[in-house]
N, C-alpha and C positions, 0 to 999 in steps of 0.2 A: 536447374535453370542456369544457363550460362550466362558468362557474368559480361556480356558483349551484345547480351541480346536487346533489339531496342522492343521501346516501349511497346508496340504491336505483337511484335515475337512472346511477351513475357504474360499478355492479355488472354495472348491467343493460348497458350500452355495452360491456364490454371481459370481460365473460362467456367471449367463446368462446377468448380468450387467456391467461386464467388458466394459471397453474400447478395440476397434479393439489392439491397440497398448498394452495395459494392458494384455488384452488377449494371445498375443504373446509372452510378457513379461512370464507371467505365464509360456504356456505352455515350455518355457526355462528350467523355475525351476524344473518344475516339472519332466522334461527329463534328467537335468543335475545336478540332486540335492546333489550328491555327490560332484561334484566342486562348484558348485554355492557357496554351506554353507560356502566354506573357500575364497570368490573372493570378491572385494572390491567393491563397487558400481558402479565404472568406468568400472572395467573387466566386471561385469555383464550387465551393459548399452553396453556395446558392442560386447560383444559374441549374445546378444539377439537382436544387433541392433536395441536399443532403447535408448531414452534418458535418463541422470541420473536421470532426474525429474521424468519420470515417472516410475523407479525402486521406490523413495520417495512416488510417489504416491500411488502406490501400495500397500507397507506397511501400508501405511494409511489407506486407505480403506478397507485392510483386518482386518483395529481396531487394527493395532500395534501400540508400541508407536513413534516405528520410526524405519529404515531398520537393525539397531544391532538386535532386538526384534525380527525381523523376520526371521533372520541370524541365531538367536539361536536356533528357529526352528527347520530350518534345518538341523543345526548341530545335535540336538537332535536325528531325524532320521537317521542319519548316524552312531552316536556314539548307537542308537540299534543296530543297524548291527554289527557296529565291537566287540558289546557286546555279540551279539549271537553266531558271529562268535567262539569268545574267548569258550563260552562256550562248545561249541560241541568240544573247542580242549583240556579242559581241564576236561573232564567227566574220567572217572575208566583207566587205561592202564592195562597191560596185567599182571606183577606183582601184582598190587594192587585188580583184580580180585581173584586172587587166595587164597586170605582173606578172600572173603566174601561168605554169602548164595547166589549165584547167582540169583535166582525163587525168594526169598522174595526181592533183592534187584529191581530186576526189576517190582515185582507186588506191592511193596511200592512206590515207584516212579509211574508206574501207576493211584497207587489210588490218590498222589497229584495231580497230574495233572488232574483226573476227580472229583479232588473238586475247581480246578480252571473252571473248565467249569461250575460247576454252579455256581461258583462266577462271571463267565464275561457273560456268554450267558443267556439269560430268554426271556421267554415261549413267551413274545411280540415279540424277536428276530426271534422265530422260525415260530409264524403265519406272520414276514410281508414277510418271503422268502417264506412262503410256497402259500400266496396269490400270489406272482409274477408265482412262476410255475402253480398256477391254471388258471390266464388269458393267460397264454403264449402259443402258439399256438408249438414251440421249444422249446426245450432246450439242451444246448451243455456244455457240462461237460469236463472243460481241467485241464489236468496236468501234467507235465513232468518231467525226472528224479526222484526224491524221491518222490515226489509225485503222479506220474502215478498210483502207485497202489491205490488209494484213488477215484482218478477219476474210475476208472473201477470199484473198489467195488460202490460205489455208481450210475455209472451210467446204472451197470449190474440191479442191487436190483428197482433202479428208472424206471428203462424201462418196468419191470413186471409188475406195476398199472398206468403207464404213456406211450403216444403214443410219438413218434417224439419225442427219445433221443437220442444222438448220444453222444461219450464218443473222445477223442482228448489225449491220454496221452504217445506219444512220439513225435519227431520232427520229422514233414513232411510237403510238401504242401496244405496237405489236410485242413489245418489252413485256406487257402483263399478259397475254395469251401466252408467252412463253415461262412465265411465274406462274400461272396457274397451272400448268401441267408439271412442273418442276418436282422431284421427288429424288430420295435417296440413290435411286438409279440415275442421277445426273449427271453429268459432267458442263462444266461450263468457261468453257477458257473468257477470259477479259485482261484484253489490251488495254494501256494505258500508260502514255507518256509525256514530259513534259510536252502543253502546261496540265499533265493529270487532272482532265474532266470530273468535275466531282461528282455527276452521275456513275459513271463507272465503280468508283467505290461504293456508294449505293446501292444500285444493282449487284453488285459481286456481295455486300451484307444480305439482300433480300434472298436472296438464291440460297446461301448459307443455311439461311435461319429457315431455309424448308427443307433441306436436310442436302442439297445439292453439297460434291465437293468441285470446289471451285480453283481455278488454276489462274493464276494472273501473271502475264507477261510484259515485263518493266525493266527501268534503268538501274533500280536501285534497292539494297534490302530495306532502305528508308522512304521508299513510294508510297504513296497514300495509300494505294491499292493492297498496301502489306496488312492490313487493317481488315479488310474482307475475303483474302485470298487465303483456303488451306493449303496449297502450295502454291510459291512465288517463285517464278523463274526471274531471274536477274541479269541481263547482260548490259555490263557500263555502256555509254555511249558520248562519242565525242562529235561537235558537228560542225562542219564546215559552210554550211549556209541554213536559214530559216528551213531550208526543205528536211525534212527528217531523214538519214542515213537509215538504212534497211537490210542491206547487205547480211549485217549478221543476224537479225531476227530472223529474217526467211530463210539463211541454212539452219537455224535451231528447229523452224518450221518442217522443213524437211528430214532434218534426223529423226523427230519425230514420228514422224509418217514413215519414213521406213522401218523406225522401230516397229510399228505398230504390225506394218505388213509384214517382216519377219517371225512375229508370232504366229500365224495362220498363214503362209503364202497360199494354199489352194484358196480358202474362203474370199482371199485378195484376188486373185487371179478370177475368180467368175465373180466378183464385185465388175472388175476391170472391163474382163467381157461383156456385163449385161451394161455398165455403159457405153461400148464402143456399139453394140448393138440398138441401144436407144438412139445413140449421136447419127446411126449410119439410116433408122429410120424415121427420122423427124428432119434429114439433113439438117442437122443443128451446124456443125461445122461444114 
C-alpha cells in the first residue's frame, strides 16, 4: 500500500478483507466524509454503530499510524473541495475582464491545462480504460449539470464505433433502469467536478456494488468521486470564469475513442458506415 495513497485509494486496495463491522465502518466514512474528518472517535464509533476499537482498527489496517493519520486524510479531501470551491469563486469578475485579451486569456489557460493532462493521464491510463470498454458487453456514460455536456459529447462520438451506449446526463429515473441491467459486463464512465454532485459518487458506488467497473473522470486523485470509481482519470484544472474549461477533458475524450478504434479499425469502420447510413436515411443531419 503506498504510503501517499489517500484515504479512498487505501479503502479501495483492501476492500475485500475487511471485517463485516470494518466494512460498515468504512462505508460510513466514505458516505459521510465531510463530517467524519472533523468528529472524534467516539462520535464516529457511533454514528457508524461501531465500536471505538474498531474505528482504531481500521486505521491500522489501512497502515495508518493511528486514527489522527487517518483523520488527516480526510480532512485532506475536504479542504480540496473547499479549495476548488474558492477557486471558481475567485477566477476574473466582470471589471477586471475588461483588461484583458479575452481569446488569449482563455486559450492560455486552456493550453495549461492540456499540459496538465499530459502531466497526469499516460497512454497506460488510456489502454486500461479502453480495455474495459473492449470486454464490456455496455456501457453507460453519466453526467449531470456541468458536466452533461461531456457525457453526451462522448457518448454521442463512442456510440458511432461502439454498440450498446447509452448516455445519462440529466436527473431522471432512468438512472435505476440503467442499475437494473447493470452487470459485470459493464462499463460506466461518471463525470464529476467541482462542486462534485454527490449523486454522482453515489451512483458510481451503486454500479460498483453490481459488479459494474466503473471509470470516473475528475480534477483530482482527492475527488469524491475517488470513493466509487475503479479507475480515476485525473486531469487538474485551473479556471478562468464560473464556466467550466473543457478543452482538456474532451481531447482525453478523444484519445480515448481513438484508442478504442485503433483496436478493431474494420469493426470501427462499418460501426461508422451503418451510422452514416442511418443519418443519410432518416436525414437526421
Amino acid at each position: 500500500m503506498a504510503a501517499n495513497s489517500t484515504f479512498f485509494d487505501r479503502i479501495d486496495e483492501v476492500s475485500d478483507a475487511l471485517s463485516p463491522k470494518q466494512a460498515q465502518l468504512a462505508e460510513y466514512l466514505i458516505n459521510n466524509y465531510k463530517t467524519a474528518a472533523f468528529q472524534t472517535i467516539a462520535q464516529i464509533a457511533r454514528e457508524a454503530n461501531v465500536s471505538e476499537a474498531t474505528v482504531v482498527r481500521l486505521a491500522t489496517f489501512l497502515n495508518y499510524s493511528g486514527f489522527p493519520e487517518m483523520l488527516e486524510d480526510l480532512q485532506a479531501v475536504v479542504q480540496h473541495e473547499l479549495e476548488a470551491f474558492d477557486t471558481i469563486r475567485h477566477t476574473y469578475k466582470g471589471d477586471e475582464l475588461k483588461q484583458l485579451n479575452i481569446l488569449e486569456t482563455v486559450v492560455n489557460n486552456d493550453q495549461r491545462n492540456i499540459n496538465r493532462l499530459l502531466e497526469s493521464i499516460s497512454i497506460q491510463d488510456i489502454e486500461t480504460v479502453v480495455d474495459t470498454i473492449c470486454r464490456s458487453d455496455k456501457v453507460y456514460i453519466i453526467g449531470s449539470y456541468s458536466s452533461g455536456y461531456l457525457a453526451q459529447y462522448f457518448g454521442y462520438n463512442l456510440a458511432k464505433v461502439k454498440k450498446h451506449v447509452s448516455v445519462l446526463s440529466r436527473d431522471s429515473t432512468d438512472a435505476y433502469n440503467y442499475y437494473l441491467s447493470c452487470d459485470s459486463k459493464t462499463a460506466v464512465f461518471i463525470f464529476s467536478f467541482p462542486r462534485y454532485p454527490k449523486k454522482m459518487q453515489l451512483l458510481g458506488e451503486a454500479f460498483r456494488k453490481k459488479g459494474a467497473t466503473v471509470i470516473g473522470i475528475s480534477d483530482s486523485i482527492l475527488s469524491p468521486l475517488k470513493a466509487a470509481a475503479t479507475h480515476l482519470l485525473a486531469i487538474p484544472q485551473q479556471y478562468t470564469s464560473f464556466s467550466d474549461p473543457s478543452c482538456s477533458v474532451m481531447l482525453l475524450l478523444q484519445a480515448i475513442i481513438m484508442e478504442y478504434i485503433s483496436r478493431d479499425p474494420e469493426q470501427a469502420e462499418k460501426c461508422l458506415q451503418e451510422f452514416d447510413d442511418y443519418v443519410e436515411q432518416i436525414k437526421f443531419l
